[in-house]
DRENGUDREN-608997 format. One record per residue (C-alpha): x, y, z. Coordinates in pm, whole numbers, padded with zeros to 5 digits, always signed. Example, Ala and Ser with C-alpha at 12.3 -4.5 7.8 and 13.67 -1.06 7.14 Angstrom:
<pts>
+01230-00450+00780 +01367-00106+00714 
</pts>
This chain:
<pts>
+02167+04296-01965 +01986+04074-01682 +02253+03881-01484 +02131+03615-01223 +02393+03478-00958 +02212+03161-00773 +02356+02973-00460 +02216+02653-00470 +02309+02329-00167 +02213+01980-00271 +02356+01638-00163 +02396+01475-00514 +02541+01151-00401 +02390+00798-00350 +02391+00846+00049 +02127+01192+00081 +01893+01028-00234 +01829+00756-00047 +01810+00994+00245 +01660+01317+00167 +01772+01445+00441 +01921+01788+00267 +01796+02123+00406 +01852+02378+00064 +01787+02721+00019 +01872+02950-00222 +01929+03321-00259 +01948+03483-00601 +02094+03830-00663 +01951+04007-00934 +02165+04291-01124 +01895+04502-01319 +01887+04565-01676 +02033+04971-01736 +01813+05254-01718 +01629+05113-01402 +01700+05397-01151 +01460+05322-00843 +01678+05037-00701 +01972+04940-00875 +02034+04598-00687 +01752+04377-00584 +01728+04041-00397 +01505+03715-00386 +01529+03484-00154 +01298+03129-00226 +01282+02887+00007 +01065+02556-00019 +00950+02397+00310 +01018+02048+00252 +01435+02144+00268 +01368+02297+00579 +01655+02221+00841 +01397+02093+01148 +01036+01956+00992 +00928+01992+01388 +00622+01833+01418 +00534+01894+01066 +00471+01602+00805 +00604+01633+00461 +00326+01530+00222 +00385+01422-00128 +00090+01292-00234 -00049+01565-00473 +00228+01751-00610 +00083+01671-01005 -00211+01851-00885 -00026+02148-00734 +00321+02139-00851 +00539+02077-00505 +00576+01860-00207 +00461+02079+00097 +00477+02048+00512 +00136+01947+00672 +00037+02045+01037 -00129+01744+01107 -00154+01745+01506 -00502+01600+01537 -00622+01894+01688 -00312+02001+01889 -00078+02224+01759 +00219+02070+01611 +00629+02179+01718 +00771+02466+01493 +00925+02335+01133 +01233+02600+01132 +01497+02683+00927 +01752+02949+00822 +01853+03224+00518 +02120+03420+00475 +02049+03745+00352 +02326+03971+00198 +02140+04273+00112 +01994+04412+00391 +01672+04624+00368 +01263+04595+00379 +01126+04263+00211 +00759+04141+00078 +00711+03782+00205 +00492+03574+00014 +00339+03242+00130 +00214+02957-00112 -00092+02783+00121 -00434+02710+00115 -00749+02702+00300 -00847+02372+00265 -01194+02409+00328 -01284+02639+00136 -01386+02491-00157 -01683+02384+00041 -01755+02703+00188 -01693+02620+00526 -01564+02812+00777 -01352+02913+00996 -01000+02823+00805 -00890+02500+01029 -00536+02497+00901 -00425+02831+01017 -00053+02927+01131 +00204+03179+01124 +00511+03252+00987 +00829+03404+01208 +01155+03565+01179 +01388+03595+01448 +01118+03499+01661 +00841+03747+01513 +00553+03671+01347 +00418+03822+01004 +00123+03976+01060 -00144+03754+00834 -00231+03442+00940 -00209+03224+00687 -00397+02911+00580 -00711+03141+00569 -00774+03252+00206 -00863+03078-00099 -00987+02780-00179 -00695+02652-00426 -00302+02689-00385 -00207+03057-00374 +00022+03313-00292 -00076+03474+00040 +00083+03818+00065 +00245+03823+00405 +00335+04190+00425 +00701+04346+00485 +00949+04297+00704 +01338+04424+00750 +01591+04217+00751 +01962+04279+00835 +02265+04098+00656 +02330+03779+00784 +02152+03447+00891 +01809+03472+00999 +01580+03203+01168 +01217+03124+00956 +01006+02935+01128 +00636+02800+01085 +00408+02836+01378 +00146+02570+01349 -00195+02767+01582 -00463+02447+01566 -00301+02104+01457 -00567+02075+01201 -00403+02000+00881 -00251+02372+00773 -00003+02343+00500 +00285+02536+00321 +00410+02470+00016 +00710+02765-00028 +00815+03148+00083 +00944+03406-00184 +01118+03722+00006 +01178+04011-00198 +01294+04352-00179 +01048+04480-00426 +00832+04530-00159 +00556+04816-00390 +00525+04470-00561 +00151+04439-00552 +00103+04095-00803 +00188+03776-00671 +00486+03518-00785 +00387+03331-01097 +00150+03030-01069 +00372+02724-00989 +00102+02469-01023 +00342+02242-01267 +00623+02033-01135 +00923+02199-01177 +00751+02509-01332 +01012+02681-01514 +01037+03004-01272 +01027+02765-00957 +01343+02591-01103 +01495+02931-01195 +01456+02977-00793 +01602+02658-00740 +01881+02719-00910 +01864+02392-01126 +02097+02337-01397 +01909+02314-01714 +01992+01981-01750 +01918+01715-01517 +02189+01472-01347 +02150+01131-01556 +02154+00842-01345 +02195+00461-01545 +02139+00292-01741 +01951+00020-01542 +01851-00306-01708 +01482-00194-01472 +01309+00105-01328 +01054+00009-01113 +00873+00369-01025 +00659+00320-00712 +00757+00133-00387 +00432-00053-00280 +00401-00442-00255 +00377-00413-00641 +00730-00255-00689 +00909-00405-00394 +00811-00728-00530 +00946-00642-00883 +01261-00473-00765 +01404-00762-00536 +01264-01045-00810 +01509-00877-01107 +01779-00812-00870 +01794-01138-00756 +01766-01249-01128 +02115-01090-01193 +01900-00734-01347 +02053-00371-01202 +01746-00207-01051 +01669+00171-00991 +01363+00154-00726 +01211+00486-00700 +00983+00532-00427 +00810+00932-00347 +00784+00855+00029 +01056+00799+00313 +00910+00461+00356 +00824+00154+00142 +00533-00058+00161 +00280+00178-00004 -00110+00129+00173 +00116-00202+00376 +00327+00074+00537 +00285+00214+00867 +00162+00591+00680 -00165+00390+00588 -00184+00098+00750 -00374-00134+00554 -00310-00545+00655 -00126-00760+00357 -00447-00923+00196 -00494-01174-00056 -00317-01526-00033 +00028-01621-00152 +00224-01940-00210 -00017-02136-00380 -00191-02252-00709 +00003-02335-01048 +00327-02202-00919 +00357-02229-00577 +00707-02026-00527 +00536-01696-00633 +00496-01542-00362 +00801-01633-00121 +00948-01276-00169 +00658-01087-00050 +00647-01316+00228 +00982-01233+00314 +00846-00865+00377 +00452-00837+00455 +00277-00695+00735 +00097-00981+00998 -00133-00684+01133 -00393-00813+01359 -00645-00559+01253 -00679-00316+01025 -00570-00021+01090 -00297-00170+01244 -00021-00058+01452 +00271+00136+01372 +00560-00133+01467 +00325-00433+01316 +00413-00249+00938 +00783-00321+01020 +00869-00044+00734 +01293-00075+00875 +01233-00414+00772 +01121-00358+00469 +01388-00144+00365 +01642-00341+00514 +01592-00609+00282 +01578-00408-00038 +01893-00257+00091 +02053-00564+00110 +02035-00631-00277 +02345-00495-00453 +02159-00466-00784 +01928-00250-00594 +01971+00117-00594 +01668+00234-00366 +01567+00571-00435 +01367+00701-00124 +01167+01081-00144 +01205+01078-00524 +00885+01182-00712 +00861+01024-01057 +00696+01356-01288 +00720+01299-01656 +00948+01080-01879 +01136+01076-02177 +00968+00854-02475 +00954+00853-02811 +00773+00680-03098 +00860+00344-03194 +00662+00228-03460 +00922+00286-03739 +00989-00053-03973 +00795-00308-03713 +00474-00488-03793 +00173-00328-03812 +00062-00471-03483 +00377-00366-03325 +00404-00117-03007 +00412+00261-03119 +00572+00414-02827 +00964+00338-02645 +01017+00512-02261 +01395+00630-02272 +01392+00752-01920 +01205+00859-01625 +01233+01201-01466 +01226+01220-01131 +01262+01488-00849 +01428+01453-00487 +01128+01605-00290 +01374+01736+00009 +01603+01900-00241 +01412+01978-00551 +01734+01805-00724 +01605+01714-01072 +01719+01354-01206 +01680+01149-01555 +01688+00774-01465 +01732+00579-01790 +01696+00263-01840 +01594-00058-02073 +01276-00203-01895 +01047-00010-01661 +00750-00111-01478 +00476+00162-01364 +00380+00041-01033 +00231+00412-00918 -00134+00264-00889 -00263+00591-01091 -00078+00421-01395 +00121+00794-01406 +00410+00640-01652 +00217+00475-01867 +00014+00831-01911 +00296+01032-01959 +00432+00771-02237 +00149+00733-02413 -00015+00377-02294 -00361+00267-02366 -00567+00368-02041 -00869+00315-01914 -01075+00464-01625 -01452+00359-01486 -01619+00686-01548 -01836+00655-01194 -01913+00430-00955 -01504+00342-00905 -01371+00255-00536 -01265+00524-00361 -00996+00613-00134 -00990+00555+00273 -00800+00732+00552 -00835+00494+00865 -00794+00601+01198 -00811+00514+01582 -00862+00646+01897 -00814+00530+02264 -00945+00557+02648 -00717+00741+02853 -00697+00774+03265 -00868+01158+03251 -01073+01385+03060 -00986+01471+02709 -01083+01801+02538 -01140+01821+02190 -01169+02122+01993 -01510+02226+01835 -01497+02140+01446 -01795+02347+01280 -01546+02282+00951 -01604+01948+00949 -01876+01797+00818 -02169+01829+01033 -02208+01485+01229 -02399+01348+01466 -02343+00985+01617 -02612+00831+01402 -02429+00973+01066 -02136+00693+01082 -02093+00376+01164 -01976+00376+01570 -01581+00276+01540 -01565-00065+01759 -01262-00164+01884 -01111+00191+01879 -01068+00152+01473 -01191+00346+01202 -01159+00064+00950 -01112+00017+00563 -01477+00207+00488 -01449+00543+00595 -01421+00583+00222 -01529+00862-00026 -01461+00995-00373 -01654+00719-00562 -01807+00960-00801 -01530+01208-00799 -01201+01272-01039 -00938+01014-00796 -00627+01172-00941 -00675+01555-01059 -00915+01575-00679 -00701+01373-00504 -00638+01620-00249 -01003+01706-00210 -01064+01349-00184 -00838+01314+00098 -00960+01641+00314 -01299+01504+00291 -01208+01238+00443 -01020+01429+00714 -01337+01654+00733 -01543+01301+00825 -01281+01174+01033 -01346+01534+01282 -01651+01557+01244 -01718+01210+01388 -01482+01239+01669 -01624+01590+01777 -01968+01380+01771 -01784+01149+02016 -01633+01443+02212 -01833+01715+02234 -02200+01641+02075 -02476+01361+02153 -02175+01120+02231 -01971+01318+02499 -02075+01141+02826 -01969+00859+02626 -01649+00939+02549 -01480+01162+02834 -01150+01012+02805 -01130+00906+02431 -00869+01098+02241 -00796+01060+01910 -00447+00877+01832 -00420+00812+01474 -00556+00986+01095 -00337+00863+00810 -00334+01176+00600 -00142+00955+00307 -00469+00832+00159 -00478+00520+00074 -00654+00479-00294 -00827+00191-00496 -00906+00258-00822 -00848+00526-01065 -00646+00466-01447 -00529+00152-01580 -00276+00041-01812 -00410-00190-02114 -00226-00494-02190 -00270-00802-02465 -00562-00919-02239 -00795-00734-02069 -00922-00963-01744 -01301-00974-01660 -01500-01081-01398 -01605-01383-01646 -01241-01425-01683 -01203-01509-01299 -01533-01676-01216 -01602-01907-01551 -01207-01996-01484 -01105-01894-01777 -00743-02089-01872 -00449-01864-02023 -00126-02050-02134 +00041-01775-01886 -00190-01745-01595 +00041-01721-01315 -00028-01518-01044 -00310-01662-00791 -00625-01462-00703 -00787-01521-00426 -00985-01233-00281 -01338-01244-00409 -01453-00971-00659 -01504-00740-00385 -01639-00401-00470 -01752-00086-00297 -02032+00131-00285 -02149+00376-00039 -02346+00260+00206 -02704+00403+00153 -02778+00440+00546 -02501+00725+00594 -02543+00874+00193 -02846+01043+00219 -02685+01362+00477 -02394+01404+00209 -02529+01215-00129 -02274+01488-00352 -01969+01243-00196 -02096+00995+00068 -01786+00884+00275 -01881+00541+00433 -01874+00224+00185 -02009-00090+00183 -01839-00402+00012 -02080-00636-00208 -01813-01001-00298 -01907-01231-00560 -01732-01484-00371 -01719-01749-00707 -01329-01635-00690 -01181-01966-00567 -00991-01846-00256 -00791-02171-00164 -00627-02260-00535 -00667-01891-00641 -00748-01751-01044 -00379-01767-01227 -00405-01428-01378 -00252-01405-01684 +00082-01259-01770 -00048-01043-02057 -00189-00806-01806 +00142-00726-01671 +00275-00498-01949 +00165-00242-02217 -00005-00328-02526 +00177-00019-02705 +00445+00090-02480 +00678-00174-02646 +00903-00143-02291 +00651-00076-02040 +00561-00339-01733 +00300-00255-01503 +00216-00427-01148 -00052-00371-00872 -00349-00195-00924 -00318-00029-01271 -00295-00348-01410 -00447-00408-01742 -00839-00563-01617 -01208-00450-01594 -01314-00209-01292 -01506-00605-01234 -01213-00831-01230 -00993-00518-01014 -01198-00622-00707 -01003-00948-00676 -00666-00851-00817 -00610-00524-00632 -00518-00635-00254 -00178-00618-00213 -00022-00956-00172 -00145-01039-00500 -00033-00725-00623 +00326-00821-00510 +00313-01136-00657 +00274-00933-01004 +00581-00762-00909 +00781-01082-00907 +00657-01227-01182 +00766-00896-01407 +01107-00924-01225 +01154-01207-01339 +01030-01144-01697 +01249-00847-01719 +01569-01082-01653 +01415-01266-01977 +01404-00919-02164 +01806-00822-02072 +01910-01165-02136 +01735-01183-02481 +01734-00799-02555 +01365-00850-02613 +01028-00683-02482 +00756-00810-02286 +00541-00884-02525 +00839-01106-02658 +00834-01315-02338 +00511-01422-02384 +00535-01512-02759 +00923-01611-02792 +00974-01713-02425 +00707-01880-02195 +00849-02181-02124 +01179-02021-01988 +00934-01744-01748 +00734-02019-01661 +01056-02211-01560 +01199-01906-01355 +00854-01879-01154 +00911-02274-01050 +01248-02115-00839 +01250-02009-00477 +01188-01668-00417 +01540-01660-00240 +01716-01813-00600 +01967-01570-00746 +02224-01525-01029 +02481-01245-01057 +02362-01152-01438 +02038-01297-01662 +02279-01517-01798 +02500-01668-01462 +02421-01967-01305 +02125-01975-01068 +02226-02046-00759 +01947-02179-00471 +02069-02094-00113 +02009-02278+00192 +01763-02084+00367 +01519-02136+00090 +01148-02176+00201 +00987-02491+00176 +00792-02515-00081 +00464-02477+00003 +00165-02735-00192 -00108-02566-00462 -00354-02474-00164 -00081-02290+00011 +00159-02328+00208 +00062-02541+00566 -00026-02305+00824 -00096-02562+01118 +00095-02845+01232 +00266-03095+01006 +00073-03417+01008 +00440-03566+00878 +00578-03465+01208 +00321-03615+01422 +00306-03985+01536 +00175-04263+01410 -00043-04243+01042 -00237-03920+01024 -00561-03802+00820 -00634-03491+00820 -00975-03344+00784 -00944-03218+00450 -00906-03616+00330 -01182-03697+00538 -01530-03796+00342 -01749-03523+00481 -02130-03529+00455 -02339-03223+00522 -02256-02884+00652 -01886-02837+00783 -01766-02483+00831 -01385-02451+00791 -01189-02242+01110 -00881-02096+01153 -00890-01902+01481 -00839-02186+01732 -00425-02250+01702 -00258-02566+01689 -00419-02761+01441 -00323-02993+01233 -00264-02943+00824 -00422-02644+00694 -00728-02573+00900 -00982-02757+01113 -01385-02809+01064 -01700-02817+01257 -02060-02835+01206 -02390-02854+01451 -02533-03063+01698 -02832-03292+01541 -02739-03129+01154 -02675-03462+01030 -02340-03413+00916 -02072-03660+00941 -01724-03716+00847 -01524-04056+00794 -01157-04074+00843 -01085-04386+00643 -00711-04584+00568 -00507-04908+00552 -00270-05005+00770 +00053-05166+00652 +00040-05401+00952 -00162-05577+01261 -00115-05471+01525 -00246-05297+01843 -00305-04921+01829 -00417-04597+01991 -00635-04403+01829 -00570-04009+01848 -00793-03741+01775 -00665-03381+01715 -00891-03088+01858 -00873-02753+01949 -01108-02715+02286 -01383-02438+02305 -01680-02389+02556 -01920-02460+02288 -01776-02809+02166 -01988-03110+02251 -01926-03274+02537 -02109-03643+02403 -01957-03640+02051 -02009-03934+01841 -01729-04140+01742 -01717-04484+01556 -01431-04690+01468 -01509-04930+01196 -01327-05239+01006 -01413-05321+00693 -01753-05126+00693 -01849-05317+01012 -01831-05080+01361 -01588-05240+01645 -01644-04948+01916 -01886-04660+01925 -01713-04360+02168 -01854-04035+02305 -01611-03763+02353 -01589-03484+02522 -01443-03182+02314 -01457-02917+02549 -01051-03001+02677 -00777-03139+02514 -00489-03270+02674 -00148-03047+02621 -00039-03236+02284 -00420-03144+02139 -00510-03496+02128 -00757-03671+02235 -00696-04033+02347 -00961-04266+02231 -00863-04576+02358 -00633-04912+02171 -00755-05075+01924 -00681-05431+01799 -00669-05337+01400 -00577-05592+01086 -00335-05468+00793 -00469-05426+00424 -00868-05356+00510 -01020-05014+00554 -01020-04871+00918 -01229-04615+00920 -01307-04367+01237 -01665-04163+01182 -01776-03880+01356 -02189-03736+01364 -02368-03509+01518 -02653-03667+01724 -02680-03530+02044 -02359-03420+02057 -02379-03192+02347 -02223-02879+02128 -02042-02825+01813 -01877-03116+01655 -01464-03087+01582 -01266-03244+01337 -00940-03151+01256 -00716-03478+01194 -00683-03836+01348 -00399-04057+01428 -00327-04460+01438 -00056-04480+01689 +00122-04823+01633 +00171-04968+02011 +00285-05332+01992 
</pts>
């Protein structure tokens, strides 16, 4: 008879799942079957990194464990070695073990050499002798060798020796040390003989029911989450990182695109403003990301129970099709099954509604949704980075592993950014090569900067030192979820009208492709992009995408938000930057509100209850209710709400003096290019076109009375504004002055004064700038009729 004894620590309440901050290990005693008479007691001690008591240095990387079956602890040091991750076992039987080490060298599925992610592993302060991180090309058990250890606690620790990206997924100690096959393959989550090790109960803690499960904590599912709550809906947000935000986090670093606030429903959109990033480039900084912020305010939702380092694996589902219409959804998602990746403690989160905002569409997979993935030619995945000038020399270590780079091979990284295209993996499998995709990109990353450091760009670059590589990838494209409409390109640019388009577009169709100047040296996976736009995508109004894209055709319970929305790879190009991705979110939170109040499905919304979604996404984002079915309640601190071209980023022509026009009522003529970058204008944005172009722009109105007034004209001073700019004030089509001003300076109140002007009530008064001989560029951002007497 085989008896098996496990000791097994977890933290099972609310506190460590939002946390993850357990350190678990687990030592099993194993009492062998009679008639074995070469050791009658064994032991096994497992032990999986990411419970380690002290990461160190170390970064706990989640990204791939469907591809190899585990979160695992990444030396990612940039080229310096990284502080010891360290933790302890307790061993009761003392005596010689085998160690075993699950690793990789990551290069080595491109033949290149030597292994960059080596290290060691200690005990008590001794090293094993392999060093590991040097064998094999896929995850692996690396036979460590023996070593004796006394009863009692004992210190493990992991020795990073280069800071370039070694990894460790697990150790298995045991005293059958003539044991000359490895541990089985644990490539599956939760493989059977890796929860055996665990100690798991066969059965997983149940956590719900939750009126929604919103599985992925990006823009798409933050949005979602904190739109239901605040509906009245009990929310499980599950989210496989410490941090929320997903590529808008501070791990990848990608700026908040895409405009909110605007179009048919203007309060779509105030939640994710509540939260987004205001980066000033791209990658940005770590504090601009502001992920406390982010979680504070999910935290603050009661209906919210926020479910940091959980990995969503595989769900429970089961066919639905059973006495409904023929046309009727075949498949029903019970729960969600989800492991804490510090612990390895194994969870079922059930639930009525859920909403697969994972980006790879991984829930609508596992339940059986109708997918669909661009066979070649997708976008790919980038991992930005930076660098800096310091004081001194910098060294940098010598990366023949990399790819093979010289400074004409990449694009030179201005402004101490390696921006949104050091991308790769266009042609290559983005979720089962994931990983590979990534290391590639790490591989480009050091091999440019050793061209900087130590190749043709060295006397260049004697003080530069590399400060930043996300290694959490941040991906664009891969499977998507098929709704009741599928949106094209035509869709977006012909304008298309669906009775539910709701949430506003406005990032062109904006697709990428490698960049045929740096393809030819590596044409098997090129890693710099170029993006082509078809910029027909109105960016000011935006497309309403419709709300048939936000759920599964035949997943009767299945939402979906961000990128693995139901569209072509075409019409993904506008839809997949993450503000508009958030606004999805909170238009499914809301629907799901609709779904527990009626005890309906998504599709149901659309065909049984429009009118009442399209009536919940008129409220501000801050409305709430205590249940679906309470009274909505609309709290002070509401944002204004903001007009069908956005909200008003300038200054308020209601708050200004006198009558205002503002340049986007003026009649304009010719070429005006529109301008942001010059603060303190007025309204939404300001305009200016070239000397002699023979543009012109009339600022016309009616005055309610006679009177004498001063006329004001609103600019933002530059170098390269005319200095002789025409300016005409006219009555009744007839001109009573003819100015030339000087638009190089402004006063302090960014108004010009033009002089007082004896004006009648009830005829048009018009003020008209041109261009001739203007001395620069001609301004116009708003004007003013300043009543005096």
């Amino acid at each position: 008879m085989l008896l098996l004894r496990y000791l097994h620590v977890s933290l099972s309440n609310s506190h460590a799942r939002l946390c993850g901050l357990a350190a678990i290990w687990t030592v099993t005693f194993v009492l062998l079957s009679p008639g074995v008479t070469s050791n009658v007691f064994g032991e096994e001690i497992f032990v999986e990194t990411e419970s380690f008591a002290d990461h160190g240095g170390w970064k706990l990387d989640t990204q791939f464990i469907e591809q190899m079956g585990s979160p695992y602890l990444l030396a990612h040091g940039l080229g310096q070695p990284v502080d010891d991750a360290r933790t302890t076992i307790s061993v009761t039987t003392p005596g010689e073990y085998r160690v075993w080490v699950r690793t990789l060298d990551w290069v080595a599925r491109w033949a290149a050499s030597p292994s960059p992610g080596q290290f060691q592993v200690s005990f008590d302060g001794t090293p094993l002798k392999p060093t590991f991180g040097t064998e094999s090309a896929v995850w692996h058990w690396h036979d460590g060798g023996v070593v004796r250890l006394s009863a009692g606690d004992h210190e493990v620790r992991l020795h990073d020796l280069t800071g370039f990206d070694g990894r460790c997924d697990c150790l298995y100690l045991t005293t059958d040390v003539d044991r000359e096959t490895p541990p089985p393959a644990v490539d599956d989550v939760l493989s059977p003989w890796r929860r055996e090790q665990l100690g798991l109960p066969r059965d997983p803690v149940t956590e719900g029911p939750y009126d929604l499960v919103v599985i992925g904590g990006g823009y798409a599912g933050m949005g979602a989450a904190l739109s239901a709550a605040r509906m009245g809906c009990r929310v499980a947000l599950i989210q496989d990182r410490g941090v929320l935000g997903g590529n808008g986090s501070s791990e990848v670093r990608v700026w908040a695109m895409g405009n909110i606030r605007r179009g048919k429903f203007p309060r779509i959109g105030e939640i994710i403003e509540e939260f987004c990033d205001h980066a000033t480039k791209s990658p940005g900084t770590y504090e601009e990301f502001g992920d406390d912020k982010k979680e504070a305010i999910v935290l603050a939702e009661a209906n919210i129970d926020l479910m940091l380092n959980h990995f969503a694996y595989a769900v429970d589902a089961h066919d639905a099709k059973a006495g409904k219409a023929e046309n009727a959804p075949a498949r029903h998602i019970d729960a969600v099954r989800v492991m804490n990746t510090h612990t390895g403690e194994d969870l079922r989160v059930t639930g009525e509604m859920f909403v697969d905002c994972t980006g790879h569409g991984w829930i609508g997979e596992w339940a059986g949704a109708d997918t669909d993935m661009t066979p070649g030619g997708r976008m790919g995945m980038s991992n930005m980075w930076s660098w800096a000038e310091g004081e001194s020399t910098k060294t940098f270590p010598e990366t023949p592993w990399a790819l093979d780079l010289t400074m004409s091979d990449f694009p030179y990284p201005r402004d101490h950014h390696g921006q949104w295209f050091w991308e790769s993996g266009f042609d290559i499998d983005p979720i089962g090569q994931a990983e590979a995709i990534r290391d590639w990109n790490l591989r480009a990353v050091y091999g440019a900067f050793n061209a900087m450091k130590n190749r043709d760009g060295a006397d260049n670059h004697r003080t530069a030192e590399l400060t930043w590589v996300a290694y959490i990838g941040g991906p664009r494209e891969s499977r998507r979820i098929m709704g009741d409409v599928v949106l094209t390109q035509d869709d977006v640019v012909s304008k298309r009208e669906f009775p539910d388009g709701c949430v506003p577009s406005t990032w062109s169709i904006d697709l990428h492709y490698p960049k045929k100047q740096y393809a030819a040296k590596f044409p098997e996976n090129p890693f710099i992009s170029v993006a082509v736009h078809d910029r027909r995508v109105d960016r000011t109004y935006g497309y309403p995408v419709p709300y048939r894209c936000f759920y599964s055709r035949n997943v009767e319970n299945l939402f979906t938000a961000g990128r693995c929305i139901s569209v072509t790879h075409e019409a993904l190009g506008t839809v997949r930057v993450m503000k508009t991705c958030g606004m999805m979110g909170e238009v499914v939170g809301k629907a799901a509100s609709i779904c527990t109040l009626h005890d309906c499905y998504p599709r149901d919304v659309y065909e049984s209850h429009l009118d009442e979604l399209l009536t919940l996404l008129r409220l501000p984002g801050k409305a709430r209710r205590q249940t679906p079915a309470s009274e909505i309640v609309i709290p002070d601190d509401a944002m204004e709400l903001a007009s069908s071209i956005g909200p008003m980023p300038g200054r308020k022509p209601a708050e200004l003096s006198g009558v205002v026009i503002d340049d986007r009522d003026a009649i304009r003529t010719g070429n005006w290019k529109e301008g942001t970058g010059l603060r303190g204008y007025v309204g939404w944005s300001y305009r200016y076109a070239s000397e002699n172009s023979s543009a012109s722009a009339r600022f016309e109105t009616k005055l309610e009375k006679a009177g004498r007034y001063r006329l004001k004209l609103y600019n933002q001073p530059h170098a390269n504004r005319g200095t002789t700019v025409p300016v005409s004030v006219e009555v009744a089509g007839k001109a009573i002055s003819t100015l030339r001003v000087n638009q190089s300076v402004t006063p302090e109140s960014g108004a010009i004064d033009a002089g007082e002007f004896d004006l009648p009530s009830g005829e048009t008064v018009s003020v008209v700038f041109t261009t001739e001989n203007a001395g620069g560029l001609v301004h116009i951002d708003a004007v003013a009729w300043e009543f005096v007497e």
